[in-house]
C-alpha positions as CSV (number, residue, x, y, z in Angstrom):
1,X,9.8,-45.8,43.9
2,X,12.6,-44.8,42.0
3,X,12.3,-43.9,38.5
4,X,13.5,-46.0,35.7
5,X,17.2,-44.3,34.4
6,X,16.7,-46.2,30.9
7,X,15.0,-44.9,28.1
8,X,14.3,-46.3,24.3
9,X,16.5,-44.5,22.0
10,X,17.1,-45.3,18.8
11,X,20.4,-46.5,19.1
12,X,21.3,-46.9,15.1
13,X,20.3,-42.8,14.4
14,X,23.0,-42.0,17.7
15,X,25.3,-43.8,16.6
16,X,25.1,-42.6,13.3
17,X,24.9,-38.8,14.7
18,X,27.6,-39.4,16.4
19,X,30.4,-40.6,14.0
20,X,28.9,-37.6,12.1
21,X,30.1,-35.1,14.4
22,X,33.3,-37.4,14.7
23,X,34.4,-37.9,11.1
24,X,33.5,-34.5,9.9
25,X,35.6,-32.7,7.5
26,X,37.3,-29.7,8.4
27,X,35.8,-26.5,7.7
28,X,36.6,-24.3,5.2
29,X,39.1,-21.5,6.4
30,X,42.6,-20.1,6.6
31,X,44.9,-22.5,7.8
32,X,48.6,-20.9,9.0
33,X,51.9,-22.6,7.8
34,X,53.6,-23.3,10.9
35,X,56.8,-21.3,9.7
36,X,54.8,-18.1,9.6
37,X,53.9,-19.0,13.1
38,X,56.8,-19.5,14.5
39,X,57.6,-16.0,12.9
40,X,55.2,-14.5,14.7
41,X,56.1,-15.6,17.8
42,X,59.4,-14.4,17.5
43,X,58.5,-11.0,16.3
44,X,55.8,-11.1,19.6
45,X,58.6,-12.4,21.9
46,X,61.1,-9.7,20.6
47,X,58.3,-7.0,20.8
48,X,57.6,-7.7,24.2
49,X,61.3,-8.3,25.5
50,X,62.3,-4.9,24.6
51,X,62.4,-2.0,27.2
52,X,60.1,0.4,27.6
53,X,59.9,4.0,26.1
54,X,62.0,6.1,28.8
55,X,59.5,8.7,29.9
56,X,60.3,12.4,30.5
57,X,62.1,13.5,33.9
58,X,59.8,15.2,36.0
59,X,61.3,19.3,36.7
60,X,61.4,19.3,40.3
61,X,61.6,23.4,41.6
């Protein structure tokens, strides 16, 4: 026989749970201004657009 898939849960405390974890309020942290992001970014992008440290010639004898 196959087993039953259902089970009693109490529908009203899940439902309740979960528009707990839906409607929470958003933790307290640091939260970046997007202009300092974008600044960033730039400083990133320019940092790793630029050419690499030219390396010492090898003395060949």
């Amino acid at each position: 026989m196959t087993p039953q898939l259902t089970s009693s849960v109490d529908t009203a405390r899940l439902a309740a749970e979960v528009e707990g974890l839906v409607d929470r309020a958003e933790p307290e942290g640091v939260y970046r201004d997007t202009r300092e992001m974008r600044t960033g970014f730039l400083l990133l992008g320019l940092l790793l657009s630029s050419p690499p440290t030219p390396r010492p010639k090898k003395d060949v004898r």
